[in-house]
N, C-alpha and C positions, 0 to 999 in steps of 0.2 A: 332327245329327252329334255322336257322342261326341267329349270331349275327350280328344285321343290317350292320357294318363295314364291314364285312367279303361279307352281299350280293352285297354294293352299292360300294364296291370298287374291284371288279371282275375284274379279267383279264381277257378279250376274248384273244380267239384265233387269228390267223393272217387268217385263214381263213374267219370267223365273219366279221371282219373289215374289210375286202379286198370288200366282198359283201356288207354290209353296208355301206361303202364310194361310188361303184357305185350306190346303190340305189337310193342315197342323191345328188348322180350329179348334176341331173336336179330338187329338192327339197328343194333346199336351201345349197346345195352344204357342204364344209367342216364348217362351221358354227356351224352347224346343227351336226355334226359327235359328237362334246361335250354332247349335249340334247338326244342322243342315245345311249352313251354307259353308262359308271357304275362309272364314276370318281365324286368327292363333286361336281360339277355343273350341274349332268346330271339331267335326267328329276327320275329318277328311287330314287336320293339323295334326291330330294325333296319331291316324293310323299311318300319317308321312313318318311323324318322329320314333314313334317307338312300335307300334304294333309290325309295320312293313317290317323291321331290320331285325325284330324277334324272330317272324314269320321265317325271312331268309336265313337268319344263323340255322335254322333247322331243315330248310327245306332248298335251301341253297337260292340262287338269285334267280326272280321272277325273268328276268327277261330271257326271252327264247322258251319261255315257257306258252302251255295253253292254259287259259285260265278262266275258272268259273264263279262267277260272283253270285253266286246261293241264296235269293228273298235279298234282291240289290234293294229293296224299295226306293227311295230316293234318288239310287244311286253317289252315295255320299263318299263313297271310295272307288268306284267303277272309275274316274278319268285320271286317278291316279295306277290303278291296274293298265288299262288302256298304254298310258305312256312308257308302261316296263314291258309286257308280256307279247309275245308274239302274236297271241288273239284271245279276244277276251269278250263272253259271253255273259250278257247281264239276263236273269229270272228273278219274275216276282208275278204272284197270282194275284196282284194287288193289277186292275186295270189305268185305275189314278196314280198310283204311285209310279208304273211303268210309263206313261207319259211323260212326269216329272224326269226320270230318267233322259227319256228323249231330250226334252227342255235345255236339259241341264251338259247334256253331252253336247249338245248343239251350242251352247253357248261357251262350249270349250274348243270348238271347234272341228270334234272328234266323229267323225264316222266310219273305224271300222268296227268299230262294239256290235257286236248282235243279238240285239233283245230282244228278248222269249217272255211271253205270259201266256199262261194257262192255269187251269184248275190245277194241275198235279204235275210237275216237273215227269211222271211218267208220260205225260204227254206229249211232250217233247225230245223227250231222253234220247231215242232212238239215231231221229237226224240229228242231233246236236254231238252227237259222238261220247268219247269219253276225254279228262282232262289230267294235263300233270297237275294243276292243284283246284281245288274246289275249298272258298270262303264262304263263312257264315258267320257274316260281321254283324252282329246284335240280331239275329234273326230268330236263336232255337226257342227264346221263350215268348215269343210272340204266336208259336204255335199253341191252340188252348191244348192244355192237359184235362179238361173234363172229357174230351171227347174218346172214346177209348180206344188204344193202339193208333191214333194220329200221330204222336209224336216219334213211334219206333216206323212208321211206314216215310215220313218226312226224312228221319236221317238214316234210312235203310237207302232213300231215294239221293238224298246227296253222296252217301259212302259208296255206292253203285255209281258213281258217275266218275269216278278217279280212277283214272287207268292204273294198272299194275305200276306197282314201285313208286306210285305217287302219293299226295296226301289230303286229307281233308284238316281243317284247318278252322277250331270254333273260337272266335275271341267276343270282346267287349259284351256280354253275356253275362246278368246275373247270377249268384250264386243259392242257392233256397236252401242252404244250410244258415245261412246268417237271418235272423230273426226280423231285419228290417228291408222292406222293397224301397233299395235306394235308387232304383231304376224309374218309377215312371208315380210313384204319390208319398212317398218319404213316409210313411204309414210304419210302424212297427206293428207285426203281429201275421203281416199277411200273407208273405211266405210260407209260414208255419201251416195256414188254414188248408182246408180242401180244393184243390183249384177249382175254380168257379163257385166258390164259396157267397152265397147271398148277402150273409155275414160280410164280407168283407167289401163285396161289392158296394151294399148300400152304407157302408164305415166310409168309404171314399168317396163317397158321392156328398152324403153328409157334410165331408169334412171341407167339401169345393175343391176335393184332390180329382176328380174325374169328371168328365162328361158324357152324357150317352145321352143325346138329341133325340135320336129316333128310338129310346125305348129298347133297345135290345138285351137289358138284362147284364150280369154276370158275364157272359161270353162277350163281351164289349171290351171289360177291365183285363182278362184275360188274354186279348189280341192283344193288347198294349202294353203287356209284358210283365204284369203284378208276380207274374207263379214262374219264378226263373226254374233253374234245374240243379242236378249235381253232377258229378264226375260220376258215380255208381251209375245213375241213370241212366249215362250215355252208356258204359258201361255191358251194360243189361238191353239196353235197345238194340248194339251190337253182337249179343251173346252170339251170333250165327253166323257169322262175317269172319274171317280170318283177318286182327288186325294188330296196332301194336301201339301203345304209346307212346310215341317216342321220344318226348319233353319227361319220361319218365326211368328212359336208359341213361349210361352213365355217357358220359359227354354232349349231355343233351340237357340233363336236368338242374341245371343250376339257373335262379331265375336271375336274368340279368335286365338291368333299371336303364332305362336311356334318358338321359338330362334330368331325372326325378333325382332328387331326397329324401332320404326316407328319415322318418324318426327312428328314436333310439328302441323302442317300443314294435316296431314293424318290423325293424331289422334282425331283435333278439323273436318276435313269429316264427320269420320266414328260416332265423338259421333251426330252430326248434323243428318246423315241420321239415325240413332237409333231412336233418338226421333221426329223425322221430319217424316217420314217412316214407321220405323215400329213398333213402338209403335201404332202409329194412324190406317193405311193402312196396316199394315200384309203386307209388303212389306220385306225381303232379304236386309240386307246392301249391300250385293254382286250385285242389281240387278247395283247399281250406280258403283260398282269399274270397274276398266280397264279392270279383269277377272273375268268373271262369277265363282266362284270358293270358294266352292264348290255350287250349290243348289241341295236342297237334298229333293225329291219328294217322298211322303210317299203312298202305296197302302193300303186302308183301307182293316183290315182283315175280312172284310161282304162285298160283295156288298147291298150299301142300297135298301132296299124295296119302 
């Protein structure tokens, strides 16, 4: 295993970065170039510090596991999977982004990753088997919600790919309870709207918070992640799946900070929603924060009789 310093402070290539910067063009542009590559602020620094070792307090250590990296796009956490997991599967219906992947794994020097693109992870499903854990790291709100029942068939298709007794696992994911989309145009208002709201769409285009080159409208703003989601949501997209919460049971649900500090203000939140929540209601403190992040959804190892 690399030592984390060595994975999260990588030097790509100038090739990597050359494609990576066009990808991100129209994405959110050079912003976005930080949260993609492998310096202390990227997304890949973060999910080494604190998302991985939340992930494992619940689900125990990835390694020896099989593991499925769920809409990897970039691949911005696959070479740190890779370095823990016994085998480890990247998917994304994105055909450029699954490239980048390659790129990027290659430039890690990593080939046993096996990535998958297709229209619909049911496409694949079949030969790919099933996983002890399956991630969806900033991926559910990037699915449009105008489109109707995409979003329950998307993680009906991730929650089908966890073997018994295992887990699916959604972090760094917007919250659409909080009134501002601090995910992808700092906009106040737009969460609250209709997904794919025209309204909101041409608010952010206006405001030079978006891009859409080729014209595509509202479902543009939508893929890039403006309309996050809730805990109910998922929720309700699972209502038919036998499953459990389990960052919402007792030795499970206390949320623990890795190298953060919190104000005084965040801290008297989160003890509030504890005892408020989920003490009472088996409710996630995470279902109230900004980012869904992580909620950690358990397959019972029987289906019940």
């Amino acid at each position: 295993m690399q030592p984390v310093d060595e994975l999260s402070e990588h030097r790509y290539g100038k090739a990597f970065l050359d494609a990576l910067s066009e990808f991100l063009a129209t994405r959110g542009g050079d912003r976005w170039l930080e949260l993609h590559g492998s310096g202390p602020r990227s997304r890949m620094a973060r999910f080494e510090a604190a998302t991985l070792p939340e992930i494992e307090r619940h689900c125990g250590p990835v390694a020896g596991k099989r593991v499925l990296d769920f809409g990897c796009g970039t691949g911005t956490i696959t070479p740190s999977l890779a370095d823990r997991a016994s085998q480890v599967y990247a998917f994304d219906i994105s055909e450029p982004a699954i490239a980048l992947t390659r790129m990027r794994l290659a430039d890690h020097a990593i080939a046993s990753v096996k990535v998958l693109c297709a229209q619909s992870y049911s496409d694949v499903a079949e030969p790919a088997g099933q996983f002890d854990l399956v991630l969806m790291h900033a991926v559910f709100e990037h699915v449009p919600l105008s489109i109707p029942g995409l979003r329950a068939m998307v993680l009906g298709e991730a929650f089908d790919a966890v073997s018994p007794g295992g887990h699916l696992v959604i972090c760094e994911s917007p919250n659409r309870l909080w009134p501002r989309d601090i995910y992808c145009t700092g906009l106040w208002g737009i969460p609250w709207t209709r997904g794919g709201s025209r309204w909101a769409y041409e608010r952010a285009v206006h405001k030079g918070r978006h891009a859409d080159p080729e014209g595509r409208g509202p479902i543009s703003l939508e893929e890039r992640g403006a309309w996050g989601f809730t805990y109910w949501a998922l929720r309700r997209y699972l209502h038919d799946r036998p499953h459990e919460i389990l960052n919402a049971q007792a030795g499970h649900d206390r949320w623990v900070r890795y190298g953060r500090r919190l104000s005084a203000r965040r801290r008297l939140f989160e003890t509030a929603a504890y005892y408020g929540l989920t003490r009472t209601a088996k409710v996630p403190v995470v279902a109230l924060a900004p980012m869904l992040s992580p909620v950690v959804i358990a397959k019972p190892a029987r289906a019940p009789r």
